[in-house]
N, C-alpha and C positions, 0 to 999 in steps of 0.2 A: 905338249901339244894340247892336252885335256884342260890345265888352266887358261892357255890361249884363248883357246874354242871358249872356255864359259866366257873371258871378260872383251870377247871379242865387241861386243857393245858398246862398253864401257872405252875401248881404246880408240873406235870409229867418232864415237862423241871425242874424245880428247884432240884428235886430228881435227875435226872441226873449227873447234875451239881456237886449236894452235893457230890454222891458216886466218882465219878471221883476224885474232888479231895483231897479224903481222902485215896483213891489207891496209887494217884500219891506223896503225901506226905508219905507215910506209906512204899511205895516200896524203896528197896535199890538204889542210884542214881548211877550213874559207866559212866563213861567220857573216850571214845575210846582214848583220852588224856593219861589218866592212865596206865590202863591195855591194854596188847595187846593180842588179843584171836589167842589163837594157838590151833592145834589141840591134841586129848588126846593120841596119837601116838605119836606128836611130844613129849609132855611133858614126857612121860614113855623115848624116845632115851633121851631127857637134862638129866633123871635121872639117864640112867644107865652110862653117860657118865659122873656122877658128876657134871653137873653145876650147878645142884637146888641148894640155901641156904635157901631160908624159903619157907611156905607153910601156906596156914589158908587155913581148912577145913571148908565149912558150908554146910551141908546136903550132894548135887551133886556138890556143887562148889567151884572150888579148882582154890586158887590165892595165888602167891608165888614171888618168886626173884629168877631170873637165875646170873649168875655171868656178873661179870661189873654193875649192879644194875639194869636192864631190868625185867621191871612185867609185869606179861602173868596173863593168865586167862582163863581153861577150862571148861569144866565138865565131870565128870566121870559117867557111869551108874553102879552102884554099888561098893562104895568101898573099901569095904571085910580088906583085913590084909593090905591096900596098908600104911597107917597109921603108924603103926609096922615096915613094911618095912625101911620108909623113915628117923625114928626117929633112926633105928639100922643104917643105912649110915651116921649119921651124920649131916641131914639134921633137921635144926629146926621147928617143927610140933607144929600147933594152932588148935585147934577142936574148932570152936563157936556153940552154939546151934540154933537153926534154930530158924527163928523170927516170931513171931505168933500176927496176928491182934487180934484187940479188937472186944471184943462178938459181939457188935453191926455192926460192919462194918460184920461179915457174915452174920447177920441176914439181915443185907439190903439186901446183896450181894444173897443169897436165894429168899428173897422177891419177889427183885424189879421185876423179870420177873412177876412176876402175880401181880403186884398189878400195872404193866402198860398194860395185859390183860384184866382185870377188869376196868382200867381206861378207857379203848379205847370203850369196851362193854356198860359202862354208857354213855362216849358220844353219841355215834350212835343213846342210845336208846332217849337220851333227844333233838338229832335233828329229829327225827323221829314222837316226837311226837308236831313237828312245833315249836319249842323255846320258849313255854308256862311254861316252870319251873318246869313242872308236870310231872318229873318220874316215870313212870309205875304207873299213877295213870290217869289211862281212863274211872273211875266212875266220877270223879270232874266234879264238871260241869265248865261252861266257862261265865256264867253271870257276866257284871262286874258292880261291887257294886259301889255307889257312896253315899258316906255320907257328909264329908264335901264340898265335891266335887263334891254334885249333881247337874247338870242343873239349870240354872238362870232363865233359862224360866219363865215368867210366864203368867195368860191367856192374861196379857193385850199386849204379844206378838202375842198373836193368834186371827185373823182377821176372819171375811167371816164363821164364824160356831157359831154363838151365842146359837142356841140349843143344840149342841152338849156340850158346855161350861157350859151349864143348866145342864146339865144331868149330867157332872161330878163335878159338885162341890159340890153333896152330898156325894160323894166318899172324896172331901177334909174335907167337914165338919165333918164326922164322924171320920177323922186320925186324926182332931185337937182335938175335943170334942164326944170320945167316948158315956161315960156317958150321953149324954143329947138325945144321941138315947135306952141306955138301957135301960134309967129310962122310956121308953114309950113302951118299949118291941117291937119296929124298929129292923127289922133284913134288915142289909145293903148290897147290894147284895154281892154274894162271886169272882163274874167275870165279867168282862164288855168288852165286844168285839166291836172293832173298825170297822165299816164296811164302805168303798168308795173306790174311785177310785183309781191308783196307785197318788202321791202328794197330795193328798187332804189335808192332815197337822192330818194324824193319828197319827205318831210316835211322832210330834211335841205336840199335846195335852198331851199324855202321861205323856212329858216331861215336861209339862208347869204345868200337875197333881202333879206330885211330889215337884217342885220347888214353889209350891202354898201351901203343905202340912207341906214342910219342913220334910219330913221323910228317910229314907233310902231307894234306888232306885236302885232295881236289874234289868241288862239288858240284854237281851239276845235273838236269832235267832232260828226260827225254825228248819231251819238248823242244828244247833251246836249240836241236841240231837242225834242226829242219826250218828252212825259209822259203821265201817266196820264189827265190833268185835259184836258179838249177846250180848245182853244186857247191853252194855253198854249207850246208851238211859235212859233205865231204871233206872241207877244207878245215873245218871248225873241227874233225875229228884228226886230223894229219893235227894241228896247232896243240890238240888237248896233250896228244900225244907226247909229242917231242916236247913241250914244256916238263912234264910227267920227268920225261929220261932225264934233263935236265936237273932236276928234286930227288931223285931215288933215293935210298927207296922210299914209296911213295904208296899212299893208296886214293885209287881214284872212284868213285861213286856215284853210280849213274841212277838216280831213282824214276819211278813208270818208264822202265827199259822199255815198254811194251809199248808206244808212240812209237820209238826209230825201228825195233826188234821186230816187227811181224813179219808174220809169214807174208814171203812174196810169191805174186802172181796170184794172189788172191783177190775176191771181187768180181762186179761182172762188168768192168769193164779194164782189166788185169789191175796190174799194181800201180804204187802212184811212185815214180821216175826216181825225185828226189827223194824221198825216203829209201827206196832201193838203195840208191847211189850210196845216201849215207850209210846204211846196213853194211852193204859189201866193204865200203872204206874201213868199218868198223872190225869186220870179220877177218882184213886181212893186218890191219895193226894187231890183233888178240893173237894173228898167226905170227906177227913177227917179234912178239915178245920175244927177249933172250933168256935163257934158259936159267939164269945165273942173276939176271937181272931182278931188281928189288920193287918192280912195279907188281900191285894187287890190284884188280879190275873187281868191284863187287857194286853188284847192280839189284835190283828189288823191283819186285811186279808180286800182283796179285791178281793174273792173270797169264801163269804161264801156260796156258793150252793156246793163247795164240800166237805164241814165238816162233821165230821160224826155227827148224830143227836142224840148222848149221851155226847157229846160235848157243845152242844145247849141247852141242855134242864133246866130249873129251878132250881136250888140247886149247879150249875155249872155255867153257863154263863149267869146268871140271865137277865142281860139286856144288849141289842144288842143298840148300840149308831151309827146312819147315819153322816156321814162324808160325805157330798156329793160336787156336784161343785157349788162353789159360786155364787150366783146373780148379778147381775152388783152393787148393792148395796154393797155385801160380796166382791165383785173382789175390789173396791174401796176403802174400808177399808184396805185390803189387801196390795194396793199397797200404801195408807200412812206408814201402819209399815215398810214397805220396805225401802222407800224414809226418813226417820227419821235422818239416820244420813248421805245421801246424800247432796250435794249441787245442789239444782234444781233452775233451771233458772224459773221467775216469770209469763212464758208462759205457760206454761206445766198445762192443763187442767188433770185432774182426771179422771172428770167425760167422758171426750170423749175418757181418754184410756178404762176407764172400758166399756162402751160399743162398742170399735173395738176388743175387745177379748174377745167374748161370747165361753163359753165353757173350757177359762182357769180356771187351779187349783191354786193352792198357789205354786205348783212347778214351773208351767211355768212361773207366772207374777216376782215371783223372777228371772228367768233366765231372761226373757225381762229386768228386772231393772239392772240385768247384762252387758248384752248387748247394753242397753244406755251406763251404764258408761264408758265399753269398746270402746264405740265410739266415746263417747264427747274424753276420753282421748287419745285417736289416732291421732284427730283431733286438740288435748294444747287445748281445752276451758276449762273457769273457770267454767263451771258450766253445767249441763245437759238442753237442751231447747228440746221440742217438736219435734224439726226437727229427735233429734237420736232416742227420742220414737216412733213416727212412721215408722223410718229405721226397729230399732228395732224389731218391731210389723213384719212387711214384711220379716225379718231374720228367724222368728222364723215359720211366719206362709206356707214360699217356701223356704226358703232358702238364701242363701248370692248370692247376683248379680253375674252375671258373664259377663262380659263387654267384654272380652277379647274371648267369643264366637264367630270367626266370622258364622255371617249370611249375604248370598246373598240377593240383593234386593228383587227377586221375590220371598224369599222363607219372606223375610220379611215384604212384603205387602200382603199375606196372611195369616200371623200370626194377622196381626194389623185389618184385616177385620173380620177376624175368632171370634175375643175378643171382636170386639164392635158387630156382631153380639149375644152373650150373653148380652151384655149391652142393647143393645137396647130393648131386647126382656125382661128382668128383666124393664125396664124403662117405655114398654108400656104396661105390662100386670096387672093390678091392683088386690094388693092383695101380689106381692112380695117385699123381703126382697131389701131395695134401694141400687145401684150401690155407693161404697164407691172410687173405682178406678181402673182406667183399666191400666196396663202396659205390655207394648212386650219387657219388660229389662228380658232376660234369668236367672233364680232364680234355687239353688240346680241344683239335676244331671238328669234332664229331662223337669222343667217346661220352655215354652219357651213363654211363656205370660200367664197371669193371667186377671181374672174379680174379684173384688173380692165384695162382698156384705154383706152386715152389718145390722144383723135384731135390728129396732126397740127397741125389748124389748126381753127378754128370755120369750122363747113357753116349753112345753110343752105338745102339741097335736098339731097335723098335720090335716087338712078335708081333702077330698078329693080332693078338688078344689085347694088346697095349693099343694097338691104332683103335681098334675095335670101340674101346673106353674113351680113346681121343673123340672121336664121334659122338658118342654117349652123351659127353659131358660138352659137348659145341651144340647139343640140340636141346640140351635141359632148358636152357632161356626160353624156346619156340612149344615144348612142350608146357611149359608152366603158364604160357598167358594162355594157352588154349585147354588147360586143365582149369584155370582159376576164373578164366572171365570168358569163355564159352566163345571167342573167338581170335585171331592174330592179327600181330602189326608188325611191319617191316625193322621193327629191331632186330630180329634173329638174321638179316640178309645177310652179312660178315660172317656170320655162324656157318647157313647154309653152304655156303661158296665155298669156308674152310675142310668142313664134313663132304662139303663134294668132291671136293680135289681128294681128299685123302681117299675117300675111297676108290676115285677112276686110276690113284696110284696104283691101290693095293691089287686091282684087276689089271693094268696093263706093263706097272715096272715089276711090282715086288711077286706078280706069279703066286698072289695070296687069292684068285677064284678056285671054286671047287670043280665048275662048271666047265670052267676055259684052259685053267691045266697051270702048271711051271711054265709060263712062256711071258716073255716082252711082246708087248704089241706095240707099232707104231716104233720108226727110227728117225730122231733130232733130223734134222737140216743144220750142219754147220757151218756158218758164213765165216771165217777168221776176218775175212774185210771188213766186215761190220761186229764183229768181236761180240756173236749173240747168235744161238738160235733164231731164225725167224722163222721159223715152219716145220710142222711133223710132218712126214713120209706115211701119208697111209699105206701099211704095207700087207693090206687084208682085205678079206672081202667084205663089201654090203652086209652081209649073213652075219659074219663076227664082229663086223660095228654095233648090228642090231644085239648081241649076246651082252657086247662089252655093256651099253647102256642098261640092257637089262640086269645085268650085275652087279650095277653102281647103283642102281634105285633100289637092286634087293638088300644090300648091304647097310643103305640109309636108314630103309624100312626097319629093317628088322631092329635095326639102335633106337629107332623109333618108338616102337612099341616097346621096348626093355623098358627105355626111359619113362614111358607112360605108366607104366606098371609099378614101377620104385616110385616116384611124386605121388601117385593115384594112393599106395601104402604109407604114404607119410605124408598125408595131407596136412592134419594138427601139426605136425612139427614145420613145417611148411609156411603156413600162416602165423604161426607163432614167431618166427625170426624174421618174415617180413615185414610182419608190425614194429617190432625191435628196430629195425632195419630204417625205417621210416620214421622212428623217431632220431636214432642215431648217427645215422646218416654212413658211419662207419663201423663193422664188427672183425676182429680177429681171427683168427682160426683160434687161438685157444675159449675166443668169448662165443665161437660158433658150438663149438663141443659142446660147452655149459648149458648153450638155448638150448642143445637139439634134446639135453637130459631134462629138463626145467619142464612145470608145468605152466600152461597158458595163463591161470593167475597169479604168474611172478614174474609178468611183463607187461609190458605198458600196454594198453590197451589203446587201439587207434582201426575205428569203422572200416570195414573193409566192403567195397559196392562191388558188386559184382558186374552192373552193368558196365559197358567200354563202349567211349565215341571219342575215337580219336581224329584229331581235326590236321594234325599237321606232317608230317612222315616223321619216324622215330628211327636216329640211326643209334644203337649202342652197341655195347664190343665186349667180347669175354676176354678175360686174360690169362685165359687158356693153353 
């Protein structure tokens, strides 16, 4: 039916064609050569004036010889005794009988309009329903099956999630060797939901599930179940289904389960119909799995707080599997599979990418391993070296340079003072994350220098005294142009905003005021229909709004004045790496050490005004 449908054009044109020319052969042919058409007045005067000598009658049309051997050709509209007439004159009379096509040629000739009606009618509706094959058939569902064909993946593709990889391989052991969980009376869960961030390497487990199995691998979007049409949802989950039973054992995979899955009755105007529909369809095929049977339901979201919790529950989604972000350990594993069929240059350390990129997933450190290659090959190298990985790293983490920014000297000597004042203050405050590298090269569509700092090790908890420094070191920019050039510019605004939020945390989630106690202030608004906070519940008086704000400016303050006091003590060294700074445009954390020990005449010397007239607004960004 799906070939039909496409060369349905193609076969409307061929009908055409055919009938055409079975008309044009079948029709009498007549060459204005031959006959010459006169009029049927004229032909009645040639008669009464005796010049006809023949005549052949067919039906209306009448062709004959005038004298001297001249042939006409009229038509007559009825013609009664004329026949009679012409045969008593003298004239030689032909009656032929009228020529009659073949059965088939009227039945085209009836046909063809409706069955190029109906042609046109199936088009429309087989591009309507997006060029899927599937004529008027909006129950199908849209999962695509993969047998031979399934995903190569397998886990030894899959890095940086070793528990998660625990976790499913009992899902694989039981698709290989049913029986050796039956014979112990092991009931193997019937759903397994993928739960982390977006890239974590959900959909890739999945995939690495099946292709470890060796089974038949249905695949399909939360999305795809929900139409416009009421129940069709539901029908596309009955088809997913019993196709499923059909393959067993089988695993089926539904990724942003959390489109069909949400919680219902949620919203303010309830839930939305179809989606319910499809939900419950869904809930009650996960109920009727057989007990024995070989179907595996694993679905993936990164947003399970808005599933509904009949979704959740034991007999359904049996076990919930964390996907979460790798460790420097999991990041480095990560980016061997990456680098596998790479050519890497013999410099390229590992382990110092995976600790310059705390907090990447399995999507980003592939795009990074992207953007080396794309480098080196821009650049004709034979091979990837360390230089494009830390490009790299800086591309992904502000954005691709922008060289061709121009900046004014003075607005550029308070960018380079504004940066190393965060350097410095991360550098002398003990306890924070160490200065990895300061640069004033304008990055993306707003950073116009960066600090950027590199923890250690992956945290997990924050103290008090840590947020504390977080602060410190988000106000060194703000405090340095107002230490060095006796007044501020809206560089430090990003700074502010970050240093403010963290504090009105430390006072209202984390129960770090002295003044206001161990307590939460303020409780979320949870919308699940709109899958988002949109509003806090003041759930306090006017009196402890006015406390909370006063606790959040004393807390600024006070990192304020620290900071002033550290810059204000290390002025020389200060200006000494700003000059540096402004000549180099880029320093290291190890080439930071070396200024901050150096003396002022063993660096470049470059005027320093003190005066500031800034003409255009300054946005730039610590990398804090």
């Amino acid at each position: 039916m799906g070939k039909m449908v496409k060369n349905l054009g193609l076969y409307l044109v061929m009908i055409v064609l055919v009938v055409s020319l079975v008309n044009m052969f079948l029709s009498p042919v007549q060459g204005p050569e031959e006959y010459e058409s006169i009029s049927y007045s004229a032909f009645l005067g040639s008669f009464k004036e005796g010049k006809i000598e023949q005549v052949s009658i067919e039906g209306d049309n009448i062709k004959g010889t005038r004298n001297g051997g001249k042939k006409f050709s009229t038509i007559a509209v009825g013609i009664g005794e004329l026949a009679p007439r012409l045969a008593e004159s003298g004239v030689k009379v032909e009656v032929l009988p009228p020529v009659k096509s073949p059965w088939w040629v009227s039945i085209m000739s009836s046909l063809f309009p409706t069955l190029l009606l109906i042609g046109a009618w199936v088009f429309i509706i087989y591009h309507m329903q997006g060029g899927n094959n599937k004529v008027m058939s909006f129950g199908k569902n849209k999962a695509k099956m993969f047998l031979d064909n399934r995903p190569k993946v397998t886990f030894a593709d899959v890095a940086g999630c070793d528990e998660s990889k625990e976790e499913l391989m009992e899902v694989v052991d039981y698709l290989r060797d049913p029986a050796r969980f039956s014979r112990l009376g092991a009931k193997v869960p019937k759903g397994v939901l993928l739960l982390g961030p977006p890239g974590a390497g959900k959909t890739l487990l999945a995939r690495a599930c099946s292709g470890e199995a060796e089974v038949p691998f249905f695949s399909i979007s939360g999305s795809d179940f929900v139409e416009m049409f009421v129940g069709v949802g539901a029908a596309r989950v009955r088809d997913m289904f019993e196709q499923a039973r059909k393959s067993q054992p089988c695993i089926i995979f539904i990724d942003e389960i959390d489109a069909v899955g949400r919680h219902r009755g949620a919203g303010l105007g309830g839930g939305h119909d179809e989606r319910e529909q499809t939900l419950n369809q869904l809930l009650v095929e996960m109920d009727g799995f057989d007990v024995s049977s070989g179907i595996i339901l694993i679905a993936a979201t990164n947003r399970p707080d808005i599933l509904d919790p009949a979704l959740l529950r034991p007999g359904r989604f049996d076990r919930h599997i964390v996907v979460d972000r790798p460790d420097r350990n999991g990041r480095e594993a990560i980016l061997k599979v990456h680098l596998r069929d790479l050519k890497v240059n013999e410099n390229v350390d590992l382990e110092v990418l995976a600790k310059r990129t705390p907090g990447f997933v399995g999507a980003d450190l592939a795009n990074l391993v992207n953007e080396a290659a794309l480098l080196a090959a821009r650049q004709d190298k034979e091979n990837i070296s360390m230089v494009e990985f830390e490009e790299a790293i800086d591309r992904v983490l502000a954005g691709p340079e922008r060289r061709t920014r121009l900046i004014n000297d003075r607005e550029k000597e308070i960018i380079a003072f504004h940066e190393v004042g965060h350097a410095l203050v991360a550098k002398l405050i003990p306890g924070c994350d160490p200065v990895h590298k300061i640069s004033i090269i304008p990055r993306g569509h707003k950073a116009l220098g960066y600090t950027l700092q590199l923890p250690e090790e992956d945290r997990f908890l924050m103290s008090k005294k840590e947020l504390m420094n977080r602060i410190s070191v988000l106000l060194g920019g703000r405090v340095a142009e107002e230490t060095h050039f006796d007044d501020i510019t809206t560089g430090a605004q990003n700074d502010l905003e970050r240093a403010t939020q963290i504090a009105r945390q430390m006072v209202t989630e984390f129960g770090m005021s002295d003044s206001l106690g161990p307590v939460t202030l303020g409780h979320k608004q949870h919308e699940v229909f709109l899958g988002r906070d949109i509003m806090d519940e003041k759930n306090y008086s006017d009196e402890v709004a006015y406390a909370i704000d006063k606790e959040v400016r004393s807390i600024v303050e006070e990192c304020y004045e620290r900071v002033r006091l550290i810059l204000k003590e290390n002025f020389d060294a200060h200006v000494r790496i700003a000059r540096t700074l402004l000549v180099e445009e880029v320093i290291e954390g190890s080439r930071l050490d070396a200024l901050f020990e150096e003396g002022i005449d063993q660096v470049a010397q470059v005027p320093v005004e003190t005066a500031l007239a800034v003409a255009d607004p300054l946005e730039g960004s610590s990398g804090t």
